[in-house]
Structure formats: structure tokens, C-alpha cells
N, C-alpha and C positions, 0 to 999 in steps of 0.2 A: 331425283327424277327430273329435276330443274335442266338439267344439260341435252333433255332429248328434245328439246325447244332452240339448241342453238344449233349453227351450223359451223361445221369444222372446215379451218384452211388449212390446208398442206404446208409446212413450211419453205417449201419451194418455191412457194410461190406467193410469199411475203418478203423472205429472206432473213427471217426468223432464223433461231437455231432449232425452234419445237414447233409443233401444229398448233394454231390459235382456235379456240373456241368464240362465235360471234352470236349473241342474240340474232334472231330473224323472228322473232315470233312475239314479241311483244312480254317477254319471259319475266322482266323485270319491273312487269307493272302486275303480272300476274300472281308473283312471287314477294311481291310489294318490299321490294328494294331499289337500292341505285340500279344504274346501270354500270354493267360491268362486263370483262370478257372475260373468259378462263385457260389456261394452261395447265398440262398435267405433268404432276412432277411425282414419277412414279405411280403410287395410286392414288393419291393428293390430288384434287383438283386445286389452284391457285386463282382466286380470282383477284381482277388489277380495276378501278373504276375506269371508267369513261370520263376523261378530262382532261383541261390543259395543264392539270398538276397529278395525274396519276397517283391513288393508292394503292398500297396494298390491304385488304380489308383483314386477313391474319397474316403475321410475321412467316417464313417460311423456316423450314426445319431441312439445316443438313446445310453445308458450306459450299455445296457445290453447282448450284443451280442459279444461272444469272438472268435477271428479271429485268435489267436496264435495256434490252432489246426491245422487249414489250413494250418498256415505257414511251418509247421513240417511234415503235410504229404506232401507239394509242394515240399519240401527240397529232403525227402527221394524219392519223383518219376519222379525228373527232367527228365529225359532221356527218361524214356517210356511215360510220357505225351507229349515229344515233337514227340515221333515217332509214335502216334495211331494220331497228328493233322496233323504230314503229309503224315499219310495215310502209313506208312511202316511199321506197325505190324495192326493187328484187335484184337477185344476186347477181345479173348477170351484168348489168349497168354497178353495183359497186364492186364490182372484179373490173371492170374500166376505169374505173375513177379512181381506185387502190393505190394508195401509195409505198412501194416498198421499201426498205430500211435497207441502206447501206452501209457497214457497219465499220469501214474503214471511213467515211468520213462524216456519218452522224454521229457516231459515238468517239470521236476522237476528244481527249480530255480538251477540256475546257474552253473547245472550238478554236483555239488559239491561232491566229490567222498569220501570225509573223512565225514564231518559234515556238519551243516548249521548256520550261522550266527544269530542269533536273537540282532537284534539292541537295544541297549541303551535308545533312544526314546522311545523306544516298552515299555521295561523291568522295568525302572525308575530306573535302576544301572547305577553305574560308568563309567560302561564297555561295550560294547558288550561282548556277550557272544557265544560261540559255542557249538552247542547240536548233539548229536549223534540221527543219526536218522535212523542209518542199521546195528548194532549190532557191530559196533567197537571196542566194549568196550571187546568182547571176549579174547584179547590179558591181559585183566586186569582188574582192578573194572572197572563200569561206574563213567564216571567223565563227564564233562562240561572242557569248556577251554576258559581261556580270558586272551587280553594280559594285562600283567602288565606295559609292558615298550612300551612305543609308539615307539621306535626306532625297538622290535621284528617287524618279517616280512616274518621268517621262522617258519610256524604253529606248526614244531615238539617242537619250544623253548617256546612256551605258558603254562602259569601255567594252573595246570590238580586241578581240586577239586573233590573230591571222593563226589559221590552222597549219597551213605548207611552213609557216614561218612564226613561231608563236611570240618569235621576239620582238615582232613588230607589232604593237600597241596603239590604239587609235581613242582619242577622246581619252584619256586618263586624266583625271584632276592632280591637280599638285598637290591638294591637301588630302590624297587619298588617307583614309582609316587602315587597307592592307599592305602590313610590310614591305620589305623588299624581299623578307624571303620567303611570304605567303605566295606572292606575286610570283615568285621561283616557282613553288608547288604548280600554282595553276598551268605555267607552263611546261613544266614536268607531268602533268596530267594530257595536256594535250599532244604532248608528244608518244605518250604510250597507247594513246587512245586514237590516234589520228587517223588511219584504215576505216575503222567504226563510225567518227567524226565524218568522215568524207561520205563513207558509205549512206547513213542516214540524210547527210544533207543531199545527196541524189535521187534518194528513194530507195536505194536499193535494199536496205533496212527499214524497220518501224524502230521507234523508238522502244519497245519494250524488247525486240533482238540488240539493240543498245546495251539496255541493261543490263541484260544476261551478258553479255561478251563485256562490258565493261570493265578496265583497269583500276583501282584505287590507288593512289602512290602518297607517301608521305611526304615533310618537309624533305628532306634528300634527295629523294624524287625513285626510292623506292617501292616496288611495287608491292602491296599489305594487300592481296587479295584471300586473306585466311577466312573473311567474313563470308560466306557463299549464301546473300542473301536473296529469294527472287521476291519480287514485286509484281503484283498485277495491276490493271488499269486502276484508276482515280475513280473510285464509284462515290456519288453524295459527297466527299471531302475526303473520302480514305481511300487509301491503295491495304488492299491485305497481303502482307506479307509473310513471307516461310524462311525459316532458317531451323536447317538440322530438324526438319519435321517437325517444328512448333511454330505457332503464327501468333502476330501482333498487327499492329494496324501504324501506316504510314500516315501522319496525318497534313492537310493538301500545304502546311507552313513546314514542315520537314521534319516534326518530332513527334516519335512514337505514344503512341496513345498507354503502350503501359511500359514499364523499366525494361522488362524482359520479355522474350518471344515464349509463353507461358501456356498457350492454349495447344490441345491435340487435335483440333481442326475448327474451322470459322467461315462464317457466310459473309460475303459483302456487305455494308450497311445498305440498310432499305429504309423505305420511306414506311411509315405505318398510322393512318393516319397525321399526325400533326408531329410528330415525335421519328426520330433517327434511331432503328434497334438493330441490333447484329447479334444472331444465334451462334452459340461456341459450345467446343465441347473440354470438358478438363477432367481428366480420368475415367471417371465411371458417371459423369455428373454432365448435364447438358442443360444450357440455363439462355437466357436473351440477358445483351447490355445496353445499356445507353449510350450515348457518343460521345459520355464525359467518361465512357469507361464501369459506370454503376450498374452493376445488379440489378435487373426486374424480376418481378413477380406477374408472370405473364400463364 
């Protein structure tokens, strides 16, 4: 009965992918809880606090419903969702002051202002790698950058491989850790990859059309694309991944949170109060995990 107290936004005009539920009625003092907003996922209503750390008050059921929008626009309208619940502005002043989520660049992983990391796991190189993905390269050729020395730590000291040219090497240490014929790979990577490379560093891809189109190539500098794994965004630390219709979890250092891709479907990790859970299913059996991977009892 609690929901005839809030009032609905269109997701049009949040830039949500669902309609938000917003107290206006002081619901959460009447109902003697936090305050919180709601989403409907299915017949579920979902509620998410009001805060600059967003919970989710129950885990959500089903793999396919993403809550990290919500969390971004909660973030951006603290203040005037707490002043339309208690009743000290009305709707039409916080439809002015609303701040919409844009979700190409609030929720791009890990705001990364230079490049983005593409893991090792992913790539089947030596190395992570770093790919330009907002036209950085204007300063110079485009290049990729990985580090050679596990001791680097400052990004500017990372070796730079020229994409038009991948033979040309910039900042390499002498005492590089990667071979010479790791160092072949990378560049047999870049040359299968290079249309994609360019593309992303223009814009004219995201990086998750990357992924998908991406090459793997071994030391010979053939192409081992038998793995057909996809990858979704970096939610909380993990990307959930699919292969051959079973999912595992990417995890944000580049190694799989379990051996094999084992589950018959999976939710992003979410936040749940203080604790990191992700709902799965495995067979006939539907259970939440922890983000070491363990079983709850939820």
C-alpha cells in the first residue's frame, strides 16, 4: 500500500531504462523506514536507499535486470529526493533541478579519464593492455600501452605500441620481464586487431563492440578465436560473462571468479547492504553468492 504514497517518473525523462518510484508524501516516516525509491522488476517492486552509497534493501532475483543506473541517478539527486519526501519542495521545482543519468558517460567503467584496461584473461597476452577509447592519441600516433615492468605504476611510464605501425616501440625498459617473443604476440595482436583499435580510439565503437569483434592470436601470431566469450560492463569489480550459454564472473584483476563457466544464468553483483551478492541459477536450483564465490543462505 506503501507505493500509493510515491510518485512515478517516466523513464524518459530520467534516462533510466525503467520508471522510478519517488516518495512525495513523507511514506518513509510513515512506514518507519529509511528512505528509499522503488523500481518494478516485473511484479517485484525493488527498493534502493537514498544515499551517497546506495543499497539495495533485498538481493534481486533473475540475471537480468540492472540496478547500477539507479544507483547513479540516487547518487546525483540526493538532496532533492530527500526534500520532495519531506514535503519541502513539490514536484514541479524537483523536475527543474533533476539531474538525468547519462549512461555513456556516468557509468563508463571505472571513469577512467586516459584509457581503459583490457585484461590479459580477456586478450590471451602477456600483458594487460590499455586501449584508447576518446581520441587521446591526438597528441600522437595511436598507440595501446602495457606495462612491461610490474614494478611501473605510473601510466605516463608504460610502453606505447604504435597501432599503424606496431613495430615502433616507445618508452620500453631494457630490463623488460616480456620476451621477445611475448613482445612478437602483442604485436601480432595489434595488427589483427587494428580496424577495431582505430575504431574505438575515434569513437566510433565502445569498447564492449571491442570485445565482441575482438581477435585473440597466439605466440605465432595466430588467430585462437575458438573461445566466443562475451563480457558485460565492470559492475562492483565483476564483468559477468557468457560462454556457450553458461556464465562466470570476470573479476576487475582479470581472473575468473570460478575455473569454469558453470552457471545457467546470473545477475550482476550488487551491493546488499555491507556485503557483495550475485543471484545464479544451476539447474533446477537458484541460490545468491558471495564475491569470494561462497554460497549464502539468504
Amino acid at each position: 500500500m506503501e507505493i500509493m504514497g510515491y510518485m512515478r517518473i517516466p523513464k524518459n525523462d530520467t534516462g533510466l531504462p525503467y520508471d522510478v518510484y519517488v516518495d512525495d508524501s513523507s511514506m518513509y516516516k510513515d512506514y518507519r523506514h529509511e528512505l528509499w525509491v522503488y523500481v518494478k522488476n516485473g511484479d517485484d517492486y525493488i527498493a534502493v536507499t537514498v544515499d551517497e552509497n546506495p543499497q539495495l534493501i533485498v538481493p534481486i532475483r533473475g540475471g537480468s535486470f540492472d540496478i547500477e543506473p539507479l544507483f547513479v541517478f540516487v547518487r546525483k539527486n540526493i538532496e532533492i529526493l530527500r526534500e520532495l519526501a519531506d514535503m519541502e519542495n513539490e514536484a514541479p521545482f524537483f523536475f527543474s533541478d533533476m539531474r538525468r543519468i547519462d549512461e555513456e558517460r556516468d557509468l563508463v567503467k571505472g571513469a577512467l579519464l586516459e584509457m581503459s584496461r583490457v585484461s590479459a584473461k580477456v586478450t590471451g597476452l602477456p600483458t594487460d593492455i590499455w586501449v584508447d577509447e576518446d581520441e587521446t592519441y591526438r597528441r600522437h600516433a595511436p598507440r595501446i600501452k602495457f606495462r612491461a615492468l610490474p614494478e611501473m605504476h605510473d601510466t605516463y611510464q608504460y610502453t606505447s605500441m604504435e597501432i599503424n605501425d606496431p613495430t615502433q616501440l616507445h618508452n620500453l625498459p631494457r630490463k623488460t620481464k616480456i620476451s621477445g617473443k611475448k613482445l612478437k604476440q602483442i604485436e601480432y595482436f595489434v595488427n589483427a586487431n587494428r580496424e577495431q583499435l582505430l575504431a574505438l580510439a575515434d569513437k566510433r565503437i565502445g569498447v564492449m563492440d571491442f570485445y565482441k569483434g575482438m581477435k585473440r592470436v597466439d605466440v605465432e601470431g595466430n588467430i585462437t578465436n575458438g573461445e566466443n566469450i562475451e563480457i558485460d560492463k565492470e559492475v562492483n569489480g565483476f564483468s559477468r560473462c557468457v560462454k556457450d550459454g553458461k556464465y562466470n564472473y570476470l573479476k576487475s584483476d582479470g581472473r575468473y571468479l570460478f575455473n569454469n563457466f558453470i552457471f545457467d544464468d546470473a545477475s550482476p553483483f550488487m551491493r546488499a547492504g555491507d556485503a557483495l551478492v550475485a543471484w545464479v541459477k544451476r539447474g533446477d536450483e537458484d541460490f545468491y553468492i558471495d564475491n569470494f564465490g561462497n554460497r549464502l543462505n539468504i
